[in-house]
C-alpha positions in Angstrom: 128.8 65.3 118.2 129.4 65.5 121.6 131.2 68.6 121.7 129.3 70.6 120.5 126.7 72.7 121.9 122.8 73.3 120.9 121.8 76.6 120.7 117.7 77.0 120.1 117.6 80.9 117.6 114.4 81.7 115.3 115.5 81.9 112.0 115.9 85.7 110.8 116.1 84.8 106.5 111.9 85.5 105.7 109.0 87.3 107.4 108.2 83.7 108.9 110.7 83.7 111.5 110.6 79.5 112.2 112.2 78.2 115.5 115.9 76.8 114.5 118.5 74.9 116.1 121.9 75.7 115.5 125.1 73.2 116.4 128.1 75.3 117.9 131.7 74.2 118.5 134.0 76.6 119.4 131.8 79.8 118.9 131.3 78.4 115.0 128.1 77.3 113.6 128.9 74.1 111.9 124.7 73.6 111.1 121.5 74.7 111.9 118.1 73.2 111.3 114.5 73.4 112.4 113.3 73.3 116.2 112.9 69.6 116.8 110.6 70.4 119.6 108.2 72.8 117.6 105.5 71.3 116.6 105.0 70.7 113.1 108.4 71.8 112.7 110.1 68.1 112.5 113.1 69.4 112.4 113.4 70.9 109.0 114.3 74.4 107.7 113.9 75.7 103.8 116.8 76.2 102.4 117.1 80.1 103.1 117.1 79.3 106.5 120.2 76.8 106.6 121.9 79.4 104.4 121.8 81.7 107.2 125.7 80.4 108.0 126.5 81.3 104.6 125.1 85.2 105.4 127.4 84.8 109.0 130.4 83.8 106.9 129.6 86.6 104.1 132.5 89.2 103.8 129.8 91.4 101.5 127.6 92.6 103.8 128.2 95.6 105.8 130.8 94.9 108.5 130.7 98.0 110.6 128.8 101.4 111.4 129.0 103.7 108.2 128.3 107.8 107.2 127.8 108.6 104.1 130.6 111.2 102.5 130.0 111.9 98.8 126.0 112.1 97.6 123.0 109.9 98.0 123.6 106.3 95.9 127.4 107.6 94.9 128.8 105.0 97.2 131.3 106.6 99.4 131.6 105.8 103.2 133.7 106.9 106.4 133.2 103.6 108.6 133.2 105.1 112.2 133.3 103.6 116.1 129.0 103.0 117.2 129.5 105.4 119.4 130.0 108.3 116.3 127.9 107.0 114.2 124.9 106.4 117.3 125.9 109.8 117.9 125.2 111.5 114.6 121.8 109.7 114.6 120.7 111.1 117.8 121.9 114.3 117.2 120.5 114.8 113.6 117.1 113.2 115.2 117.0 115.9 118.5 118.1 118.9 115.5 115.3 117.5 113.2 112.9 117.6 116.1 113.9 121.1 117.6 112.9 122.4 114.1 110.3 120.6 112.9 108.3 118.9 115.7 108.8 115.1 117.6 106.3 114.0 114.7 109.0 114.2 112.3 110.7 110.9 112.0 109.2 108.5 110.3 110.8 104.6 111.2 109.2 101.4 108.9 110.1 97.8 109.5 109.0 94.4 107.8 107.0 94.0 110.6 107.0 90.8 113.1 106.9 89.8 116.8 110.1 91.6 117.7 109.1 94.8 117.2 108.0 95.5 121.1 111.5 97.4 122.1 112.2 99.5 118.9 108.7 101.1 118.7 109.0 102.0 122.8 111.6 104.3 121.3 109.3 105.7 118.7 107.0 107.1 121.2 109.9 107.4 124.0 111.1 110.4 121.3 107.5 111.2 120.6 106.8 110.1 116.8 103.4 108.4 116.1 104.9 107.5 112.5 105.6 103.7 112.9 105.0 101.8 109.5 105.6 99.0 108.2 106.7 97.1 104.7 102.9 95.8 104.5 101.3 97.7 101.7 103.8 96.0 99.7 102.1 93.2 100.6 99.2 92.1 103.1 97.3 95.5 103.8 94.6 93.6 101.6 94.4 90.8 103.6 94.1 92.7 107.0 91.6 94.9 105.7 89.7 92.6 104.4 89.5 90.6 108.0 88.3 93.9 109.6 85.5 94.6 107.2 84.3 91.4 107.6 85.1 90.0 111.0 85.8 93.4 112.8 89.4 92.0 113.6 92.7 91.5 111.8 93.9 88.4 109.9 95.9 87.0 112.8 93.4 86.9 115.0 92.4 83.4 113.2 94.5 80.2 113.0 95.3 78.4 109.9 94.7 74.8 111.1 96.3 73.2 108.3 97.1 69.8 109.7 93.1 69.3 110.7 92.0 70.9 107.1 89.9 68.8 105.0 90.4 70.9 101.4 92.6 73.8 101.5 92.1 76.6 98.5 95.5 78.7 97.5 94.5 82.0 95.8 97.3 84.5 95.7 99.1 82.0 98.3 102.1 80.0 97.5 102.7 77.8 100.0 105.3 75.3 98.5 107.3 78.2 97.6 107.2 80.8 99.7 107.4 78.4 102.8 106.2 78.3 106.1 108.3 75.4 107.7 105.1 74.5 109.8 102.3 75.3 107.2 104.2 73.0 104.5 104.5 70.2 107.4 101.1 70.4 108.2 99.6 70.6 104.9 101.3 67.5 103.5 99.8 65.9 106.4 96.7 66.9 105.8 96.4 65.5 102.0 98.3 62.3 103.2 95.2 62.2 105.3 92.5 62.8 102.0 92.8 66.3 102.6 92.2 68.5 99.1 94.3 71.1 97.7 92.9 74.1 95.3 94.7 76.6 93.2 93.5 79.2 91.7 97.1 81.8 89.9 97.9 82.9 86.5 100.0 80.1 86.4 100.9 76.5 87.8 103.5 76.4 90.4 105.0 73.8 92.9 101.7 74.2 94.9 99.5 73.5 91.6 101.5 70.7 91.2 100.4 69.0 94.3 97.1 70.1 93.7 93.6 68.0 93.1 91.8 71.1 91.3 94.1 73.8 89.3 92.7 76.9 87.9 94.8 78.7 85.7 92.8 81.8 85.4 93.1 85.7 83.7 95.6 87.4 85.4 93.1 90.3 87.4 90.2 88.3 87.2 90.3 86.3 91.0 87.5 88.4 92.2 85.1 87.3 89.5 86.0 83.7 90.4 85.2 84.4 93.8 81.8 86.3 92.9 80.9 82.8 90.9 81.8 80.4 93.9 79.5 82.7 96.1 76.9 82.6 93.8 76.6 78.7 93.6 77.2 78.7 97.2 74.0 81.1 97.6 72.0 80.2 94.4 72.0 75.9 96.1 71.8 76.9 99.6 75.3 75.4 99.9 76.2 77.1 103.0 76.1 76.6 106.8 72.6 78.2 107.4 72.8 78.0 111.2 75.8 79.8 111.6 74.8 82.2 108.8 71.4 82.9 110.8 73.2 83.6 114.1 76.1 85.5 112.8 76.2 86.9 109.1 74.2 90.1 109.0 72.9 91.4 105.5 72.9 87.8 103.9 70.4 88.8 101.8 72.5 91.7 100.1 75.1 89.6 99.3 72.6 87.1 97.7 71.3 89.5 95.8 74.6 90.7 94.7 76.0 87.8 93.6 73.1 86.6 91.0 74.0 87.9 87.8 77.5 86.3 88.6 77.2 82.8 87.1 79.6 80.2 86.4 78.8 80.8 82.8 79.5 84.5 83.1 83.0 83.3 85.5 84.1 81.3 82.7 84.2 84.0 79.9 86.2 86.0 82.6 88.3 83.9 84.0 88.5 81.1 82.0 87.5 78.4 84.6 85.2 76.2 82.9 81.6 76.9 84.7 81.5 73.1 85.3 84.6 72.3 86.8 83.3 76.1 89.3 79.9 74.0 90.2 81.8 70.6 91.0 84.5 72.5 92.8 81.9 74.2 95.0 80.3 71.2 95.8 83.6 69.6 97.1 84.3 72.6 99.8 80.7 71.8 100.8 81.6 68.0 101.1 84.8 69.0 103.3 83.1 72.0 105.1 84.1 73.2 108.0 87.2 71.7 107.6 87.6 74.2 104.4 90.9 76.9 105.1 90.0 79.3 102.0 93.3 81.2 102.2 92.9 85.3 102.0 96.2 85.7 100.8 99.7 86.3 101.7 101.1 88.5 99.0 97.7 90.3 98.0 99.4 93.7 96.6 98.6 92.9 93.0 95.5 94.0 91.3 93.1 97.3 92.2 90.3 95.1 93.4 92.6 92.6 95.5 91.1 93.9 98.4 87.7 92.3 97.9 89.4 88.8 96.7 90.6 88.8 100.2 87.2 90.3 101.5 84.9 87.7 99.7 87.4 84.6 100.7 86.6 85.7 104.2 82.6 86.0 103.3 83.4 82.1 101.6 84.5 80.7 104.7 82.2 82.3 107.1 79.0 80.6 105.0 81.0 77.0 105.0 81.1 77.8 108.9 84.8 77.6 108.9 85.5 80.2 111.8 86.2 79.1 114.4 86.0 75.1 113.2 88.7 72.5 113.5 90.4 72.1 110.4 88.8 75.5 109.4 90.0 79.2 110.4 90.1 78.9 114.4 90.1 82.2 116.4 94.0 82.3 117.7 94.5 81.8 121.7 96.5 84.5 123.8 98.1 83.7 126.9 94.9 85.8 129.1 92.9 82.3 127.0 94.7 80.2 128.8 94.7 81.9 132.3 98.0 83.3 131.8 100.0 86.7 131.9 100.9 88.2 128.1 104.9 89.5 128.3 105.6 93.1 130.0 105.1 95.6 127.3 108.1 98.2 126.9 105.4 100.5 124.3 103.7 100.9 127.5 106.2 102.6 129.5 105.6 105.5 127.6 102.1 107.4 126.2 101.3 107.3 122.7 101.9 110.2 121.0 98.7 112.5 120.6 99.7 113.8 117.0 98.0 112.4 114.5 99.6 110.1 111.9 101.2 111.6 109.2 99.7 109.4 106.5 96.3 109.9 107.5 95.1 106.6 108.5 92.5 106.0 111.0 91.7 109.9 110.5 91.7 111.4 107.3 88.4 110.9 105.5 88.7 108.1 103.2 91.0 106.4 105.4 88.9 105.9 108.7 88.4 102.1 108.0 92.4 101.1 107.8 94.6 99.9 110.4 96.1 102.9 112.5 99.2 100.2 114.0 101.7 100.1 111.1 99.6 102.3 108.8 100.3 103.2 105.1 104.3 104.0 104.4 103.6 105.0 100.5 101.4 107.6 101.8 103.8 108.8 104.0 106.1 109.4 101.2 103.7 112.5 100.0 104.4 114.0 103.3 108.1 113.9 102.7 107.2 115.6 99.2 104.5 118.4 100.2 105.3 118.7 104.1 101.8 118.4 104.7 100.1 118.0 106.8 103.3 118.3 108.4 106.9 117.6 107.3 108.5 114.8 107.5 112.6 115.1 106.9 113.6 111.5 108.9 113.3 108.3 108.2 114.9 104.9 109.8 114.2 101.9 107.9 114.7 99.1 109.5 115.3 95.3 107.9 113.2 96.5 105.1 114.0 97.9 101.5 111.3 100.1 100.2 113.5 100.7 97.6 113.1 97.4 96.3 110.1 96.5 97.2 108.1 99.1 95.7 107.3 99.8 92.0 110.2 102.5 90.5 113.3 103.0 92.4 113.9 106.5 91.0 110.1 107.3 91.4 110.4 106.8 95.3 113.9 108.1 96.4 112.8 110.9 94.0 109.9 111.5 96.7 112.7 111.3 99.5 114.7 114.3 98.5 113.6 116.4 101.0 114.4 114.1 103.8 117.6 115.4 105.9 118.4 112.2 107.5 117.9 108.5 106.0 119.2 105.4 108.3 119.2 101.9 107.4 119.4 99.0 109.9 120.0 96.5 108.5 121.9 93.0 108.1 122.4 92.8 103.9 123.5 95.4 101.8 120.0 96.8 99.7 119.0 99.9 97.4 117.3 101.6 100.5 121.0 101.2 102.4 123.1 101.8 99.7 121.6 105.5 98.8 121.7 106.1 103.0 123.3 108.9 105.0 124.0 106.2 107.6 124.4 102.3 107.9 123.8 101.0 111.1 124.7 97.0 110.6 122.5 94.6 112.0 124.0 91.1 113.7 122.7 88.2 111.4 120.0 86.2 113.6 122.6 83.5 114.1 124.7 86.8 115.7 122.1 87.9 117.7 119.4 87.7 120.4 116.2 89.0 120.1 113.4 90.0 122.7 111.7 87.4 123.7 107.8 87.4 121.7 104.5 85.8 121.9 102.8 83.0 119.6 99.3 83.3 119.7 97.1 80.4 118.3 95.9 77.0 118.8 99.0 76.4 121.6 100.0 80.0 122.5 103.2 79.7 124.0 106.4 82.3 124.7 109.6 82.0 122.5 113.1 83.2 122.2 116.1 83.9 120.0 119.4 83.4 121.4 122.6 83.9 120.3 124.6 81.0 118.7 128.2 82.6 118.1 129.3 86.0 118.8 129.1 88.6 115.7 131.9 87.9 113.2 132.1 91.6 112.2 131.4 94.9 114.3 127.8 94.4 114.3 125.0 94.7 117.1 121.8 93.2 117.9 118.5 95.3 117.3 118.0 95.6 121.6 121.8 96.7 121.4 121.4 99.5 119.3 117.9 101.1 120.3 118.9 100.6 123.9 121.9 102.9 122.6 119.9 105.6 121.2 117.7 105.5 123.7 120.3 106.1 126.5 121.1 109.4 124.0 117.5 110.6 124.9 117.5 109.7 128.4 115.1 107.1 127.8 116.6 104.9 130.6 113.8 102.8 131.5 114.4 101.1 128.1 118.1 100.9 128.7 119.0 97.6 129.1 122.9 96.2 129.5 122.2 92.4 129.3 119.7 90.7 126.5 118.9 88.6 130.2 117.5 91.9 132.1 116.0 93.1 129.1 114.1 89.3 129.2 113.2 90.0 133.0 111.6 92.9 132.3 109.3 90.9 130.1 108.8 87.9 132.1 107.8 90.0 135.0 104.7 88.2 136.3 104.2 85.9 133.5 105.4 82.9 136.1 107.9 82.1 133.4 111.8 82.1 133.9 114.8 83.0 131.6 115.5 78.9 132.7 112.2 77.8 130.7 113.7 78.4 127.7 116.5 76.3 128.4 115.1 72.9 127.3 113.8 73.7 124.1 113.4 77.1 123.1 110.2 77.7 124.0 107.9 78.4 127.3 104.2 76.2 126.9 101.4 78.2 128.1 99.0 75.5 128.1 99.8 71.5 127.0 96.5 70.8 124.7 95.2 73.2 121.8 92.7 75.2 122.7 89.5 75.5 120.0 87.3 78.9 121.4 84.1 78.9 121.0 82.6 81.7 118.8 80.6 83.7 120.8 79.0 87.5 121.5 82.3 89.0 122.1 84.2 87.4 119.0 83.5 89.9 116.1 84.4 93.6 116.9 82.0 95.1 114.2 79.9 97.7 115.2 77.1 95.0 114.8 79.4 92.1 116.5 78.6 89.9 114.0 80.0 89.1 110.7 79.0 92.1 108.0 78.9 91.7 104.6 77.6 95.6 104.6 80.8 96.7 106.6 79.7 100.1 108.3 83.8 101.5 108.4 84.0 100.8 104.6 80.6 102.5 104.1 82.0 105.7 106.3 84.9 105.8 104.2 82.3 106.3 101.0 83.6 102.7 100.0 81.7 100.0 98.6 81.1 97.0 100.7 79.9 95.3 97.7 81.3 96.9 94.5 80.3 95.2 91.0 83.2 93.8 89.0 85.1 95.6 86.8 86.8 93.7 83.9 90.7 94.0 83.9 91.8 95.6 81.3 94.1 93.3 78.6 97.3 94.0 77.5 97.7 96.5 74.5 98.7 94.6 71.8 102.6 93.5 71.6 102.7 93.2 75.3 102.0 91.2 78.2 100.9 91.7 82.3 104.4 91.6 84.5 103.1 89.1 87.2 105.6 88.4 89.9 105.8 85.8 93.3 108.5 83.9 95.4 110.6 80.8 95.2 111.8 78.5 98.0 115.7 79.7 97.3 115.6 83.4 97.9 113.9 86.3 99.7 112.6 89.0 98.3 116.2 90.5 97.7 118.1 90.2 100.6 119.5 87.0 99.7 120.4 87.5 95.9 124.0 87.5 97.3 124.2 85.0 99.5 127.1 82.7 98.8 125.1 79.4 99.1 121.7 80.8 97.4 123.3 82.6 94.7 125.1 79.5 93.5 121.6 77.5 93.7 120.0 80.4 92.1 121.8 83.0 90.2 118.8 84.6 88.1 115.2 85.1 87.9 113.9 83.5 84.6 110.6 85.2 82.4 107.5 82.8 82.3 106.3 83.2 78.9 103.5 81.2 77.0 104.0 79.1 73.8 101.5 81.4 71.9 103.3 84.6 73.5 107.0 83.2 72.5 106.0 82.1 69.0 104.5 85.8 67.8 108.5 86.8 68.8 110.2 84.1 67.7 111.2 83.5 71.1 112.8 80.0 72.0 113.0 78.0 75.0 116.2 79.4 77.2 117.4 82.1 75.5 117.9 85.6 76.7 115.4 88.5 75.6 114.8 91.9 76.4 112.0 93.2 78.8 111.5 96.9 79.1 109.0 99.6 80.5 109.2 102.9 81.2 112.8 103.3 79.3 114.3 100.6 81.7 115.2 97.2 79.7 117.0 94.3 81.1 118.4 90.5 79.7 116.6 87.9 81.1 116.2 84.3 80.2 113.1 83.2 78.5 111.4 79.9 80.1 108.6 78.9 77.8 105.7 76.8 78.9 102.1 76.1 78.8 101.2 76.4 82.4 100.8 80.1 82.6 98.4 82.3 81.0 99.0 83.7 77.6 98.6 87.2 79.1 100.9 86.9 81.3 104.8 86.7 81.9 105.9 86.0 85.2 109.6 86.1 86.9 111.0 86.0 90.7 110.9 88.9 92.4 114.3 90.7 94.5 116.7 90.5 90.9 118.8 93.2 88.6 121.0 94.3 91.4 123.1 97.2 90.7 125.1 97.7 94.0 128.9 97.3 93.5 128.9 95.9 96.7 127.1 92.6 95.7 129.5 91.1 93.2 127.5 87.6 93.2 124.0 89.7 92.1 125.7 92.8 90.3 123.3 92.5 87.2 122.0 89.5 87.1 118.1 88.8 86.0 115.7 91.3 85.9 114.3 93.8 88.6 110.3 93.2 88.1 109.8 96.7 90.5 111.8 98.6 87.9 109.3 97.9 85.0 106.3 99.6 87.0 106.6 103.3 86.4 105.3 105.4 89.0 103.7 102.2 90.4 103.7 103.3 94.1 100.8 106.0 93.6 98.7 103.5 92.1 97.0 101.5 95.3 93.8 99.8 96.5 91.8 102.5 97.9 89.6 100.0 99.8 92.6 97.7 101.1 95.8 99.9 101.6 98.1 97.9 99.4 100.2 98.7 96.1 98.4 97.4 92.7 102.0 96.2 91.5 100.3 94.1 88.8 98.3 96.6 86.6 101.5 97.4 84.3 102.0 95.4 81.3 105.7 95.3 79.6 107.2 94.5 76.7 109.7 91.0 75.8 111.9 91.3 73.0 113.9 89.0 71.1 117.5 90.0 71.3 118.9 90.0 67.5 121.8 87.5 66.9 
């Protein structure tokens, strides 16, 4: 192996972004794997991420710049030089803007710590409409961090590896993987640690697990509610911490009384015994207790106050700011060092209000201004108000995918002039685009170089391990282009290394300290901060269970539990989650995960299969909303009868993706008009409020 050459990259296949390795001989990757020098890392990847050579070596993704010639979706493309099709964007952008005002072009994003560069353009060109993917999937979570702690839900650590029982509610860790997370939970339960799930049904993670609650699909908030209640009823909380920083204790206490075990198990299903011993045990391991809020939290109307009252749990256990518990995340300033150059700041922020309304709009005053609400931004390409939006850049994201009914959402597009995808992957958003602007795959490409905040913060970097197969750019290439077409020049950068000099400028860090092992180390021991006067950023600074910004917003802090409703008879709830072979949709096609994984597959229970006659493996029908698609039928015990369940990112119907073309069923397709049904309180999409139904296909 001495020829070849080690090139340290972050892997670009999830959200999660884990430090990789790749092994380069002759400007080939040969292998990649996991960041031996990141810590918890040991030098594995999932399987997504080593099928990044696979996406490198793909011949059906999009190889060069594209236009669109015939209509929207019909499939017919003029592939043009970067410099036309760079062109067209900037023009159609400055036209757009001349007419309608800076404010409208609207850009979303799947979010992440390479963002920095791309959203200097946004307010280099003078739109304050950055958004991201997150409504269709954490909005909840962060929401429910600011009502309670006054911050967002990055602001605390998950320390895993410390953690003395760890509870997974609407969390799927041993699927939808976090290199590190996975590393350092298995460590933990070598160690005696505990492991808790509470889902509709029992996946890898409940198969590790000490205590599995297979509970009512909708019903997580009354299990919470119960937990709370035995916590409160006992005393089985950290009272000390409680009596310096929980305000209005005694409103939640009173709140939670007529909430019972006894009346949690007629909801849920959770025996009330197995609720009381399960209590009891958090209180054993407490602080060491991570009470996850949720990764994937757009599901039910109340998901919102899941998240909200998992935070409430683990501030009585004491668990912010505790070892093994929810730690409050370092930043460089923490550790006496200088944070990255911004390139956001080189230019004001935009004085027009958000088009969506949040952070302004009554009702909306309590969200998160940053990356906002993109399905509300949708009615402003609809109405025009309060002003019109008619462009849109999507980058790396697929809101046409990811959001309930296809046809429902491009149908609220149609007024848009301009739609640009960025992206890496062919996807419905791309495919029905006026103009494809392909992305390098992250083994193709460098990134700008970002910050990891937490117990270690530390700098990192992407780097390029083989030069782009196809006529494809990295991100910093092609907004560094259409900024040069606004004489934006301060963001102009002709080398990735002075674009990385611009941010290391007084951080006392060099391109060089990358060199060794991918990373820069801001400090050599973890740092555990103290909770203290300046930690919570509620208007009280302490921990509110009576959150004043819901309360503005005419929200309740605490709102009594509404029963979800059950499936009309003949059908069943669509639930949906991940799988450690694919993401999202992106890699349906992927040579190496589509042969591991062609098709999504319905979770069904025995009781459910038998009323249809339904057998083990065979194909049936699902349908909603006049769509019906073919699906195999997986029957088993371990998932409620209410529910079915199947991977989400299947039923492509792109000719471009041979491998995917039709295969399994799209679980967004069977949601009709989902995307205007949300959590008022959270921000995110109720995706699992539709109930479908399965079919046995006659012989």
């Amino acid at each position: 192996m001495s020829d070849f050459k080690t090139v340290y990259t972050i892997c670009g296949m999830c959200s999660v972004r884990c430090p990789a390795q790749a092994l380069v001989r002759n400007d080939e990757v040969f292998y990649v794997r996991g960041n031996p020098n990141a810590g918890g890392i040991k030098g594995s990847l999932c399987a997504r991420g080593a099928a990044g050579v696979a996406l490198t070596m793909d011949e059906e993704r999009p190889q060069t710049p594209l236009i669109r010639e015939g209509e929207r979706g019909e499939g017919k493309w003029r592939s043009v030089s970067w410099d036309e099709a760079l062109d067209y964007v900037a023009d159609k952008i400055k036209e757009l803007q001349a007419r309608h005002g800076k404010e409208t072009i609207l850009f979303s994003d799947r979010g992440g710590p390479f963002r920095d560069h791309y959203r200097a353009f946004l307010r280099g060109i003078g739109t304050p409409n950055y958004c991201n993917h997150d409504s269709a999937c954490a909005r909840n979570v962060q929401h429910g961090a600011m009502s309670v702690y006054g911050f967002g839900r990055k602001t605390v650590s998950y320390d895993l590896k410390n953690a003395k029982h760890v509870i997974l509610q609407t969390r799927n860790i041993f699927e939808a993987i976090n290199v590190k997370e996975v590393n350092d939970l298995l460590d933990a339960m070598d160690a005696g640690c505990k492991l808790t799930v509470v889902d509709v049904r029992s996946n890898i993670s409940a198969a590790k697990a000490d205590n599995v609650f297979i509970i009512r699909p909708g019903t997580d908030y009354a299990f919470n509610l119960a937990v709370l209640h035995v916590m409160l009823r006992d005393g089985l909380y950290d009272k000390d911490f409680a009596a310096k920083w929980i305000q209005d204790l005694p409103a939640l206490e009173e709140f939670v009384k007529p909430y019972t075990p006894e009346w949690a198990e007629q909801e849920t299903g959770a025996s009330a015994a197995a609720i009381e011993e399960f209590v009891r045990q958090i209180w054993d391991a407490a602080p060491a207790v991570i009470w996850h809020p949720g990764w994937m939290t757009a599901r039910y109307s109340d998901s919102f106050y899941v998240s909200r009252t998992a935070y409430l749990i683990s501030a009585l256990l004491g668990c912010v700011g505790a070892k093994g518990g929810l730690p409050l995340a370092a930043k460089p300033g923490d550790v006496g060092r200088k944070g990255l150059k911004s390139f956001m700041n080189l230019y004001p922020k935009p004085e027009v209000k958000r088009v969506d309304g949040v952070g302004w709009e009554q009702g909306l005053t309590h969200l998160d201004p940053g990356p906002g609400l993109v399905n509300l931004a949708y009615n402003a390409i609809e109405t025009g108000k309060p002003y019109p939006i008619t462009g849109y850049i999507v980058h790396r994201h697929d809101p046409l995918m990811a959001f309930p009914d296809k046809k429902d959402v491009f149908e609220s597009w149609k007024n848009l002039e301009l739609l640009v995808s960025v992206t890496f992957s062919w996807s419905d958003t791309a495919w029905y685009s006026d103009v494809v602007l392909p992305l390098s795959p992250y083994l193709e490409r460098e990134s700008i170089i970002a910050t990891k905040n937490g117990l270690s913060p530390h700098f990192f970097v992407r780097k390029r391990a083989m030069q782009p197969r196809y006529d494809t750019k990295a991100e910093w290439e092609i907004y560094s282009e259409l900024a040069k077409r606004f004489g934006l020049d301060e963001m102009v950068f002709d080398t990735v290394e002075d674009l990385w000099n611009f941010q290391l400028q007084e951080t006392g860090v060099t391109i060089e300290d990358f060199e060794a092992t991918g990373m820069a180390k801001l400090t050599d021991t973890p740092i555990y901060k103290e909770v203290d006067e300046k930690t919570f950023k509620t208007p009280s600074g302490k921990i509110e269970v009576i959150s004043a910004e819901l309360e503005k917003s005419g929200l309740e802090s605490l709102k009594p539990y509404e029963s979800p409703e059950r499936p009309p008879e003949g059908r069943y709830r669509i639930t949906f989650g991940r799988c450690g072979l694919h993401t999202q949709g992106h890699t349906v096609n992927n040579p190496l995960l589509f042969e591991r994984m062609p098709e999504n597959i319905l979770w069904m229970h025995p009781e459910a299969a038998a009323r249809h006659g339904i057998e083990n493996g065979e194909y049936v029908e699902v349908g909603n909303n006049g769509y019906t698609a073919r699906i195999r039928a997986y029957i088993t015990q371990f998932i409620h009868p209410e529910a079915v369940f199947m991977v989400h990112g299947f039923g492509h119907d792109l000719p471009a993706e041979s491998r995917a073309f039709g295969k399994g069923a799209a679980d967004n397709l069977l949601m009709p008009k989902g995307i205007k049904r949300y959590d008022k309180a959270g921000g995110a999409i109720a995706m699992q409020e539709h109930f479908i139904e399965v079919r046995k296909i006659a012989a």
